[in-house]
N, C-alpha and C positions, 0 to 999 in steps of 0.2 A: 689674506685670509679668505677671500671671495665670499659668496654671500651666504648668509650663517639664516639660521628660524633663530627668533625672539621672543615671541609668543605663540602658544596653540591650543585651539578649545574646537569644540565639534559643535555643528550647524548643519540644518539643509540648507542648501543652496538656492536660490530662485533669478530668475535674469525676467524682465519686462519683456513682453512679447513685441516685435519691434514690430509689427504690422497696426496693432490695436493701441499699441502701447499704453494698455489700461490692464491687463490680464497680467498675473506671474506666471510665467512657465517654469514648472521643476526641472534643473539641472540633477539634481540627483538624487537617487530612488528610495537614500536614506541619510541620517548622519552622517558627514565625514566630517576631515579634519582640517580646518580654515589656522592658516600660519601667516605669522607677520615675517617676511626675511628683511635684514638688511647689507647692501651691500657695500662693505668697506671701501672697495676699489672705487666705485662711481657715488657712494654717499647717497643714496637711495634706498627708499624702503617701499615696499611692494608687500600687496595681499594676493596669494598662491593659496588654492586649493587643487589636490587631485581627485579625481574619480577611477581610480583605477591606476593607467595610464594616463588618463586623459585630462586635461588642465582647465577647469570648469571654472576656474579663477584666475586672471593672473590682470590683476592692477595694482599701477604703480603710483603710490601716494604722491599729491601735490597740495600746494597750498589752500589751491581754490577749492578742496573738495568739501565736503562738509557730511556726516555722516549723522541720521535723521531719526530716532526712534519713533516710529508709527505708531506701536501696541507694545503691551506689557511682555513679549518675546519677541518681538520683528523689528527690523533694522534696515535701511539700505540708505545707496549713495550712487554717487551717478557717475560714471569715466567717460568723459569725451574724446579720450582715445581711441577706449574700446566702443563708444559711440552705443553706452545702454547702459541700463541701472539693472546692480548688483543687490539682491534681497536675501538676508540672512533670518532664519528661525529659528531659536536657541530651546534649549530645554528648561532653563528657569531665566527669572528677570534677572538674577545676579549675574549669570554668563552674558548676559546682553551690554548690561550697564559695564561691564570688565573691558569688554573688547571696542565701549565706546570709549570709555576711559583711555584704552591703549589709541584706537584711533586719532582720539584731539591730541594724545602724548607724540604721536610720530607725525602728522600733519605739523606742529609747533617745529619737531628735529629738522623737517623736510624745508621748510620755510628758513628757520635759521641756516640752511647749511646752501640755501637758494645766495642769500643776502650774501656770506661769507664767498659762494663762488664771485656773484656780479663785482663784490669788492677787490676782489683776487686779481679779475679780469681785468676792472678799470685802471691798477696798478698797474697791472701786466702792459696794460694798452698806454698807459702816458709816456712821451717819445722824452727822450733824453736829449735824441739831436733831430731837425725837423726832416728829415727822410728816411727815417725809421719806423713810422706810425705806420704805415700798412702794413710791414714787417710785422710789427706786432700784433695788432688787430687780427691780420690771418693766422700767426700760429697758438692766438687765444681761440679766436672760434673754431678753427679745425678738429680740436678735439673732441670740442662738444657736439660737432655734427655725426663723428663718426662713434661717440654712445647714445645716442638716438636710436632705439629700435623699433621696430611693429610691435602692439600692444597685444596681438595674440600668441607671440611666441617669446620663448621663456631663454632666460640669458645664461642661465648655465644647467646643466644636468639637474633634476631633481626625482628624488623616488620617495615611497609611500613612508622611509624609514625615517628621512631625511626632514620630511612635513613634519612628522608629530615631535620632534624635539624631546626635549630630558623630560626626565618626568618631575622636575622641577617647576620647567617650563610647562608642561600639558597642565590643562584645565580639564576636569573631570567631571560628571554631574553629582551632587551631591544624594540625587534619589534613583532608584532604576529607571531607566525608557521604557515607554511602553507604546507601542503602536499608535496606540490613541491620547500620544503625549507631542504628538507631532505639532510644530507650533503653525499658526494660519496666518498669511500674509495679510496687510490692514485691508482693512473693508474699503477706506478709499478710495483702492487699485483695483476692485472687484464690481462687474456691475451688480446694480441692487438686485435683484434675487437670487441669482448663486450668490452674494456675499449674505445673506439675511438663512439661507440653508447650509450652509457652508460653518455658518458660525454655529446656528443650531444642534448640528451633527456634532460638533466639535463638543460644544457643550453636554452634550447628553452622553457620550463618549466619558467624557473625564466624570462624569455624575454616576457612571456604571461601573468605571473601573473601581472611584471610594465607594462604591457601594461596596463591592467586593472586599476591597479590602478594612472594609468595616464592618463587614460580618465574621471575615478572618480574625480580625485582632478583639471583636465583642466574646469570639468562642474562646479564641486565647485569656482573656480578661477573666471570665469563668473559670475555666480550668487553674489558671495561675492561683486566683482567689481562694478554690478551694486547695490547690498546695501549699498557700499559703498559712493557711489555718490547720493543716497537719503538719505542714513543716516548724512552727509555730508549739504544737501539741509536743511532739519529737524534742525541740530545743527544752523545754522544763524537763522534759523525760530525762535527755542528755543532763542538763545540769541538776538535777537531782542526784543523778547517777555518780557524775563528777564530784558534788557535796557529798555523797555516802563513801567512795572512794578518798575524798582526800581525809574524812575522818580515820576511814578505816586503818591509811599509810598512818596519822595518827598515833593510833592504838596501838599499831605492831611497831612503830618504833619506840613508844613507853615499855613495850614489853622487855623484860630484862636480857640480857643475853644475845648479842644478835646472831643467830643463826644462821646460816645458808638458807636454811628454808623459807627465812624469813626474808632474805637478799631478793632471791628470789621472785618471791614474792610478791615484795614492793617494784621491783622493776617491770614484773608485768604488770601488776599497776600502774606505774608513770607509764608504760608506754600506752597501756589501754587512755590512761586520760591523754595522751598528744595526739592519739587518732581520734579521740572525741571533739577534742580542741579542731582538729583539721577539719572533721565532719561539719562542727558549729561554724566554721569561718564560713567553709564553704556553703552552707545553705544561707548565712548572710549575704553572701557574696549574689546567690542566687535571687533572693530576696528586692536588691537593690536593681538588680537588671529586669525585673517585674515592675518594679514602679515605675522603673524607666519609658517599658514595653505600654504601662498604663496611658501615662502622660503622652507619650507618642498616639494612644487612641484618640484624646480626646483634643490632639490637636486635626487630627484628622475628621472627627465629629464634627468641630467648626469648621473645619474645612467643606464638608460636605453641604451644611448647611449654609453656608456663603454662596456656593455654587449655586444651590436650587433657589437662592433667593433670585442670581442673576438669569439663572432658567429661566424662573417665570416674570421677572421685567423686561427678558427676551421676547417672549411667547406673547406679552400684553400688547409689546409696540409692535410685534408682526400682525395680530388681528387688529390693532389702529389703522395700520398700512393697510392692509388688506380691506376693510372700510374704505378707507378714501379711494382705493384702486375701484371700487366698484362703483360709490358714488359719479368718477369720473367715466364709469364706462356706462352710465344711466344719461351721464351727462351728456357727451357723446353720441348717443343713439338717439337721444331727444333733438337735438340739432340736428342730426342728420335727417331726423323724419319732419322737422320743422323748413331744413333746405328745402327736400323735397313737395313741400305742400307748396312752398312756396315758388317753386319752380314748374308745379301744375296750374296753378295762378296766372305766372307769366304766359304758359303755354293758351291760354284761355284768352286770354286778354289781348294778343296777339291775333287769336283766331278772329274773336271779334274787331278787330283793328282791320284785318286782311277783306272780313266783310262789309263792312261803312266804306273802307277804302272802295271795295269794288260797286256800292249802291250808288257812290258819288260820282265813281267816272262813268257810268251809266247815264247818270241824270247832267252830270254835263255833256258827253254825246246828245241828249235828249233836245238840251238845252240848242247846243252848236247846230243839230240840224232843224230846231225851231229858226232859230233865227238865220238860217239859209233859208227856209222858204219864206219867210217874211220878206 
């Protein structure tokens, strides 16, 4: 069957900068599509992302690995193959927690199906007569040398159609992307002040965008409100109309004689009441997708108001930090101008040293040629 996608959900992509190896550097310029393959033939499952062409992921799961949630959207994990740690940013918590779920699922397949080879092997390897055992031993590990690959190149053909799998498979966001929905690698991997403005931007970002969409859906709220209250007004209208009608079918079927006229009659009446009936379902119908539209505001309200609480517990502890950074730079310059008095001190003390030195050998010359003329 060769190697098939298993799972696939969208991520940006990040790799450790290998120089600093403190920094993410972005591999790609936006969502793409992060796929789990596994391969039949070699019992292997591997994480493939492309960028295009180009293969901005391609690790192959082992036991030892262990994949790490840092933040409420950021993930990574580390290949000593590919000899650098791999950073994923999801658009909500639940795509994160999915693909760690899947990760500890195929790390567990990948270890099992480890143990089942080395058992394979050692059966393979026990000699039956004792000049067989190298026999064996060599054409167990031969195999496994020559599926051994480079960790930067990919074992079979893949294209962009092939990543994103059935749409059984594909993982989707449950709310639109929005530029400024882009998730931020953990503060950790960041040194302290781009991660302290980094997070900042991030946050006032998502605080602009529910702005926006909470003046959208307060205007929508209004509006809806008042349809509602004439749609509301319409509905008695409607059933009023329906109650004077169904008397009316009523009355002209008391009446004696049924005439054509009256056939007639009555059936444009039922039909007039089954497009009223239609009309009433339908402004029900309408009805229920407003309160819907309501309650969707008002989780968004809390929403909003969550955010700006973490704004300003953001905003507090960067003017704390910002305190101490200046305290320590008063600190600082106070020592430094404390070295230097003190190193005008020694300069001094010295000078006067250099001169008792020089009164001294003066006065013992004085001395050595007293006591030559004595």
């Amino acid at each position: 069957m060769g190697e098939q996608p298993i799972f696939s959900t969208r991520a940006h992509v990040f790799q450790i900068d290998p120089n600093t190896k403190k920094n993410w550097v972005p591999t790609s310029k936006h969502a793409v599509t992060v796929s789990y393959f596994f391969d039949s033939t070699r019992n292997v499952y591997r994480i493939i992302s492309l960028d295009g062409s180009k293969a901005i992921i391609n690790s192959t799961i082992t036991p030892n690995m262990t994949f790490t949630k840092t933040s409420q959207k950021f993930g990574q994990w580390a290949d000593s193959r590919a000899n650098t740690v791999y950073g994923l940013g999801f658009s909500s918590e639940s795509h994160l927690v999915k693909f760690a779920e899947k990760f500890a699922e195929f790390k567990e397949a990948a270890r099992l199906a480890k143990e089942k080879s080395q058992e394979k092997m050692e059966l393979t390897s026990t000699p039956s007569q004792g000049g067989t055992v190298k026999r064996n031993v060599l054409s167990v590990n031969k195999p496994v040398i020559k599926k051994e690959s480079a960790p930067g190149d990919l074992q079979s053909p893949l294209t962009s159609e092939s990543i994103n799998g059935t749409d059984n498979d594909r993982v989707t966001p449950d709310t639109p992307q929005h530029p400024e929905a882009r998730a931020e690698p953990s503060q950790n991997a960041l040194p302290f002040s781009h991660s302290s403005s980094s997070i900042n931007k991030h946050w006032e970002a998502e605080l602009a965008a529910l702005k926006g969409n909470n003046a959208k859906l307060t205007a929508a709220l209004l509006e809806s409100t008042a349809n509602v209250k004439q749609w509301k007004q319409q509905l008695a209208a409607y059933q009023e109309e329906a109650e004077r009608l169904h008397k009316r079918v009523t009355e002209l079927e008391c009446v004696s004689g049924q005439t054509t006229g009256i056939k007639s009659q009555k059936t444009e009446l039922n039909r007039t009441i089954e497009e009223l009936e239609l009309a009433l379902k339908a402004k029900e119908e309408e009805l229920e997708r407003l309160k819907a539209e309501v309650e969707s505001a008002n989780e968004f309200r809390s929403q909003r108001d969550s955010l700006t609480q973490r704004l300003q517990e953001t905003e507090v502890r960067n003017q704390t930090l910002e305190a101490q950074l200046t305290d320590l730079e008063q600190r600082l310059e106070s020592s430094q101008l404390e070295r230097e008095a003190f190193r005008k001190s020694l300069r001094s003390l010295l000078e006067l040293l250099d001169s008792k030195i020089f009164e001294l050998n003066e006065l013992r010359d004085a001395l050595a040629k007293l006591l030559e003329g004595s």
